[in-house]
C-alpha positions as CSV (number, residue, x, y, z in Angstrom):
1,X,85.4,95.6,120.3
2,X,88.3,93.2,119.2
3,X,90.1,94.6,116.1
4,X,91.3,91.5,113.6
5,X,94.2,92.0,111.3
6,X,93.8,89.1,108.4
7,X,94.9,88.5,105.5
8,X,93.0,88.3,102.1
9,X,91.3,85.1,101.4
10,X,87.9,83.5,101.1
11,X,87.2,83.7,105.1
12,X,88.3,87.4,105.9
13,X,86.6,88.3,102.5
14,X,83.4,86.8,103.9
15,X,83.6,88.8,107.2
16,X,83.9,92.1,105.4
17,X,81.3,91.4,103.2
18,X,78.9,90.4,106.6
19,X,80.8,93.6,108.0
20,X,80.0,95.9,105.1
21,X,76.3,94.6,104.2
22,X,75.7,94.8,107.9
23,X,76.5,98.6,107.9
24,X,80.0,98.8,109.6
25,X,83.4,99.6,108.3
26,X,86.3,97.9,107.5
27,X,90.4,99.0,106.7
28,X,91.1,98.3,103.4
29,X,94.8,98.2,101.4
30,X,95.2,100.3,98.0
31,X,98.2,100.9,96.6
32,X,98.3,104.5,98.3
33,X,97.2,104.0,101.5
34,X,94.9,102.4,103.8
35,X,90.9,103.1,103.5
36,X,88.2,103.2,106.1
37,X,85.6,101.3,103.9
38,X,81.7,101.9,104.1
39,X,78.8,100.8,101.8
40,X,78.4,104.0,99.7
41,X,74.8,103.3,99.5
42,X,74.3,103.5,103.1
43,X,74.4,107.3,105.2
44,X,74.1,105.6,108.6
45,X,77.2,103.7,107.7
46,X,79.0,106.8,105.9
47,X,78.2,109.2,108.6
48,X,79.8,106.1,110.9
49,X,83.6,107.0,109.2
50,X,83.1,110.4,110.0
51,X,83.0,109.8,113.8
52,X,85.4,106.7,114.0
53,X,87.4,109.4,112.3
54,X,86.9,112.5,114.3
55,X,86.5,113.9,110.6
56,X,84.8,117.3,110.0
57,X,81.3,116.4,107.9
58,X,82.0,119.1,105.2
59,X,85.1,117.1,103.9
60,X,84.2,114.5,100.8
61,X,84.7,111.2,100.4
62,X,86.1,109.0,97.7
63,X,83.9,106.1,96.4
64,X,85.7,103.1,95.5
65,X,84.5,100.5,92.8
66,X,86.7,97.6,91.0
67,X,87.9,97.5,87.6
68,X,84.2,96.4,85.8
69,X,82.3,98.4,87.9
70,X,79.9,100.8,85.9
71,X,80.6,104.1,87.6
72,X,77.8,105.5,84.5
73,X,75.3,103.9,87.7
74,X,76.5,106.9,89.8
75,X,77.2,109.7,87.6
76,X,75.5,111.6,85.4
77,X,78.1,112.4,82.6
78,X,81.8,111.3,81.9
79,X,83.4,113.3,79.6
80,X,85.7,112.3,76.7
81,X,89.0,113.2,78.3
82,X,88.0,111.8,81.3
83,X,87.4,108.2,79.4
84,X,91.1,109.0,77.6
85,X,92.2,109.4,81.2
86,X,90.9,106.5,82.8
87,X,92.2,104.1,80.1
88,X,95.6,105.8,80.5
89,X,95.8,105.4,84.5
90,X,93.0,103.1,85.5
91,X,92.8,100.9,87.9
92,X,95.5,103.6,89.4
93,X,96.4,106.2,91.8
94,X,93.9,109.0,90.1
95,X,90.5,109.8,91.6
96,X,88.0,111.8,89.5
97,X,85.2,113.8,90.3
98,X,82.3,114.2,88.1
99,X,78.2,115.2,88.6
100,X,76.6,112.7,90.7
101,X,73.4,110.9,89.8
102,X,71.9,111.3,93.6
103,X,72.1,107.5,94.2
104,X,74.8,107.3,96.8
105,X,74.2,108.9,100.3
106,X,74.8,112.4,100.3
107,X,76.7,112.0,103.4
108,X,79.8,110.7,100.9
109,X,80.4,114.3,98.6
110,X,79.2,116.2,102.1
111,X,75.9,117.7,100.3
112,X,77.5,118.6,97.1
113,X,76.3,117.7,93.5
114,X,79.3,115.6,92.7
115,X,80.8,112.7,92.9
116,X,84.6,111.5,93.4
117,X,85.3,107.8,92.4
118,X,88.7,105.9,92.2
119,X,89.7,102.5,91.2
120,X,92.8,101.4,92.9
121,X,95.2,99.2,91.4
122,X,96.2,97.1,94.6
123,X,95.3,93.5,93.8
124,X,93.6,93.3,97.4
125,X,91.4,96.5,97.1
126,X,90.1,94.6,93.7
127,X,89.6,91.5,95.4
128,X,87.6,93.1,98.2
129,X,85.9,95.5,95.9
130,X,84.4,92.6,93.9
131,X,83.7,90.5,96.4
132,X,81.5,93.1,98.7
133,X,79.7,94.2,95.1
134,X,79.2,98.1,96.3
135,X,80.8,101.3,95.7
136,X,82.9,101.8,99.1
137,X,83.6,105.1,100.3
138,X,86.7,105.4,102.1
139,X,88.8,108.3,103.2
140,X,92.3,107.5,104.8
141,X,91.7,104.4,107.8
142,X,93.7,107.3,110.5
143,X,92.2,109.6,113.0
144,X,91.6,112.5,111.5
145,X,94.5,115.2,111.1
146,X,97.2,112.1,112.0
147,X,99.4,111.1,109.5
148,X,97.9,108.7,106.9
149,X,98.3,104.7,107.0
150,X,100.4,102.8,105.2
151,X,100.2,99.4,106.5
152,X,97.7,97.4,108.3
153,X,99.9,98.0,111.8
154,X,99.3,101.6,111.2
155,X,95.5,101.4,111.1
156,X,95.5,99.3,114.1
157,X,97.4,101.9,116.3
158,X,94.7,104.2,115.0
159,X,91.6,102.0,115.6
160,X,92.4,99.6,117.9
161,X,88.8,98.0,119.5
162,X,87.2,101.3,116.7
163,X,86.5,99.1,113.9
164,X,85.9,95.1,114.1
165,X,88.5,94.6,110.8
166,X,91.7,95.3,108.9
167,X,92.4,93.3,105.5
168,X,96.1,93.0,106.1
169,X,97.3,94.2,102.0
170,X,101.3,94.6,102.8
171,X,103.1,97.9,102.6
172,X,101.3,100.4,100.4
173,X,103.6,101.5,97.2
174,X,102.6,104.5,96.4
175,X,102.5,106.3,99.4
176,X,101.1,109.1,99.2
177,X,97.2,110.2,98.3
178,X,95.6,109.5,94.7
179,X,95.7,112.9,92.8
180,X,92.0,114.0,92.5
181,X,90.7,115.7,89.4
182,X,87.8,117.7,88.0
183,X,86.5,116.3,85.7
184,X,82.8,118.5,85.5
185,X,84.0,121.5,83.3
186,X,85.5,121.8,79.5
187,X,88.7,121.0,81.3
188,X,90.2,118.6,83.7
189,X,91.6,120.4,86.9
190,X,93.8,118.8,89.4
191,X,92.2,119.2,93.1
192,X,94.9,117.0,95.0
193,X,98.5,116.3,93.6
194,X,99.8,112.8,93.9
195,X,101.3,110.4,91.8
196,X,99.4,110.6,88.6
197,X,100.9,114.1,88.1
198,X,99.4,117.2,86.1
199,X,101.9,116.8,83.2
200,X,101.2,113.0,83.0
201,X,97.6,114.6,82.4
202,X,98.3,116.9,79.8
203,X,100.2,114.5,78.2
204,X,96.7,112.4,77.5
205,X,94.3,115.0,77.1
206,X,96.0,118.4,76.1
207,X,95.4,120.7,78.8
208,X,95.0,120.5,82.6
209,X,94.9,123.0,85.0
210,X,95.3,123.1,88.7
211,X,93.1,124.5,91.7
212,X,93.9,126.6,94.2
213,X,92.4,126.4,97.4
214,X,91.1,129.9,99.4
215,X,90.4,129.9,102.8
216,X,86.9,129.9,103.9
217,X,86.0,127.9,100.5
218,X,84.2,124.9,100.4
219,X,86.1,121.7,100.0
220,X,85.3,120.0,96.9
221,X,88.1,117.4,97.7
222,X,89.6,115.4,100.9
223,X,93.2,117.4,101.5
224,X,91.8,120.8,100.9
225,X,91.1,122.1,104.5
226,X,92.4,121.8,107.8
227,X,95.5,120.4,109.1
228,X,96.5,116.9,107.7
229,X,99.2,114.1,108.0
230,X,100.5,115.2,110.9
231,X,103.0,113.2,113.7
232,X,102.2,113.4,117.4
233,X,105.3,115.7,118.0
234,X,106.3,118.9,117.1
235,X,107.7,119.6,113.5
236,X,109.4,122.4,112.0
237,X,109.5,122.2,108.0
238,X,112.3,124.1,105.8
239,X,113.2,124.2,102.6
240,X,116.1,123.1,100.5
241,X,117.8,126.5,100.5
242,X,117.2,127.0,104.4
243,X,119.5,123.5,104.6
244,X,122.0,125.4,106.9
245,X,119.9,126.9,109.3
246,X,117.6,123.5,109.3
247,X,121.3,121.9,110.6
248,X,121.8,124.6,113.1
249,X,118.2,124.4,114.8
250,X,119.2,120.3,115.1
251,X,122.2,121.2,116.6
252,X,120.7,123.6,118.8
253,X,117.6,121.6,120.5
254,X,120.1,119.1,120.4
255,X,122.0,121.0,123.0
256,X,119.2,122.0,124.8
257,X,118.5,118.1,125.2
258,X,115.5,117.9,122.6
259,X,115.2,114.3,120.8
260,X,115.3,115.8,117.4
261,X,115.2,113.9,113.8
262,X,115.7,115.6,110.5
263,X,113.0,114.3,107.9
264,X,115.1,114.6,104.7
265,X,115.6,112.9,101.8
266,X,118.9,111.3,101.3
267,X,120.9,113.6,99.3
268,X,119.8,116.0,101.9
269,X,121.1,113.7,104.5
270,X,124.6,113.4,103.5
271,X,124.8,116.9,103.0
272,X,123.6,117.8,106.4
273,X,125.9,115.1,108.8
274,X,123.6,114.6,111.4
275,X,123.6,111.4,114.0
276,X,119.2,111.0,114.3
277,X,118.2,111.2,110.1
278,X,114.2,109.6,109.1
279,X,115.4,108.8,105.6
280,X,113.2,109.0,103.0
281,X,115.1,107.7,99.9
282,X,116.8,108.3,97.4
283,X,114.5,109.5,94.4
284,X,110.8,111.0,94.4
285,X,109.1,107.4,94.5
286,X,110.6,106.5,97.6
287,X,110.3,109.2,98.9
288,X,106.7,109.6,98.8
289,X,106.5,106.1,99.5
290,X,108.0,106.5,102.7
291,X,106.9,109.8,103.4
292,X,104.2,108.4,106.2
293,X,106.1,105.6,107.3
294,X,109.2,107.7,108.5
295,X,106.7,110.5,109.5
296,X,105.1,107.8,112.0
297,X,108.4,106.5,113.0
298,X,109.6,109.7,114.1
299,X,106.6,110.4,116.3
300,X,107.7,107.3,118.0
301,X,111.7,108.3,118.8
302,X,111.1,112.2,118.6
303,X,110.1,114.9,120.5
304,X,110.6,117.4,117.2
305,X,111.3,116.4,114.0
306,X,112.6,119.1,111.3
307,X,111.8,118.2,107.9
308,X,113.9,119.3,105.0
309,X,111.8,119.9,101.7
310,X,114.3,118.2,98.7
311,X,116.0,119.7,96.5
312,X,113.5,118.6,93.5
313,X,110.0,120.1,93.8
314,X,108.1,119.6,90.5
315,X,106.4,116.1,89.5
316,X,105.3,113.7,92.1
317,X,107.3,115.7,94.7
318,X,103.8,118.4,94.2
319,X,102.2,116.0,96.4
320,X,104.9,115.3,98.2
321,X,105.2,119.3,99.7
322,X,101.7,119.4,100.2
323,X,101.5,116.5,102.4
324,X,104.7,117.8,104.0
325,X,103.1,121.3,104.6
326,X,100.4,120.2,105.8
327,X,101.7,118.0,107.8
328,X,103.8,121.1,109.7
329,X,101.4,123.4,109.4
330,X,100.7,125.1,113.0
């Protein structure tokens, strides 16, 4: 199969349409990152992702829709503080879950009784999502357990003669996952961080609480199981206070004739001195911005790469540590 990278126009909207209707997949751009995009509607197609993937069948998908969509056609009740929510952050990086209506495949929410929907905010993803008329589900356009995509280059060393498309959006912004909230109980509950964070929430509705994951549990979520985001070399992860011994270990493999590259952030970086630094920025936008990107790099020049968690660990940077845990996990 020969794998285009287009832009966004009339014509390459056109083939994804005849793509999607047809029951394949295409890469789309959102502002976070890059989505393998089926017709929602459509299990042969959904269970499609899952192998191009390699990804386990018990972890959800997110349904994308545009910006008039009515997602009242999929689910069965939206709550008051979710409708508060999604006029605060919608189209955005926030995806919410709520009680399915039954209507998409069941492949999508993996057998469950609910539904996770999101409407992205990049200008391409609306474009395509109006065009093709159907709630998309897409997880992450990367093999399963690799790091996540952030441009259309990205996807293509993933997929390469996989999938027949890649809607070329630029650089994703926001870098890192949408946050993904309960929104069935009394009470909205944060599933996944990311950059819609749980105080931004509170700040809207009043209360919002956060879930934690137990081994063994069944995913309600994508990100809750299983190792994720991760480069095709070895990675050691410390944190802020470990900083000296994260220096020594580089020094160390170093001398034993390891390619090494810290992952840091770059306060971190000046403070540590070393020659081979994957920079990350300078506050916690960039950083989860270019979180993947430097994480994709370094598989590329390194045979280990020790990541330094920064200094700051509340906010967006929530996301930011789980992706980097997970990401180092063994």
């Amino acid at each position: 199969m020969n794998t285009q990278i287009l832009e966004i126009n009339e014509q390459s909207l056109a083939l994804s349409k005849q793509i999607i209707v047809g029951g394949g997949v295409v890469a789309i751009p959102t502002e976070t990152v890059y989505g393998l995009g089926a017709n929602a509607f459509d299990t042969q197609a959904v269970d499609s992702i899952f192998k191009i993937k390699g990804r386990p069948n018990d972890n959800p998908l997110i349904v994308h829709v545009h910006s008039d969509y009515d997602i009242s056609m999929l689910v069965s009740e939206i709550p008051e503080y979710a409708k508060l929510l999604a006029k605060a952050f919608l189209p955005g990086p926030l995806t919410m879950v709520y009680k399915s209506k039954g209507v998409v495949s069941s492949s999508v929410s993996c057998g469950l009784d609910t539904l996770a929907i999101r409407i992205p905010s990049h200008e391409g993803a609306q474009k395509f999502l109006k065009y093709v008329g159907l709630p998309i589900a897409a997880p992450s356009a990367n093999i399963s357990k690799h790091v996540s995509p952030t441009s259309a280059q990205h996807v293509f060393d993933d997929f390469n003669g996989k999938i027949q498309l890649i809607l070329d959006g630029g650089r994703c912004k926001g870098g890192i996952e949408s946050t993904v909230l309960d929104c069935t109980g009394k009470v909205p509950v944060v599933l996944r961080s990311g950059l819609i964070t749980r105080d931004m929430i509170a700040q809207v509705v009043g209360e919002c609480r956060e879930y934690v994951y137990k081994d063994g549990a069944l995913a309600i979520s994508p990100g809750m199981k299983y190792k994720h985001y991760s480069p095709n070399c070895r990675t050691i992860l410390f944190s802020y206070d470990r900083l000296e011994q994260a220096v020594q270990t580089y020094r160390q493999e170093c001398q034993n004739g390891v390619k090494v590259f810290l992952l840091c952030d770059d306060s971190v970086a000046k403070l540590a001195g070393c020659e081979n630094v994957l920079n990350l920025g300078a506050d916690e936008n960039q950083i989860a911005a270019n979180l993947y990107a430097r994480l994709r790099e370094g598989e590329r020049v390194a045979e280990l790469i020790i990541a330094i968690a920064p200094q700051k660990t509340d906010g967006v940077m929530v996301g930011v540590m789980n992706r980097l845990c997970k990401a180092c996990a063994n």
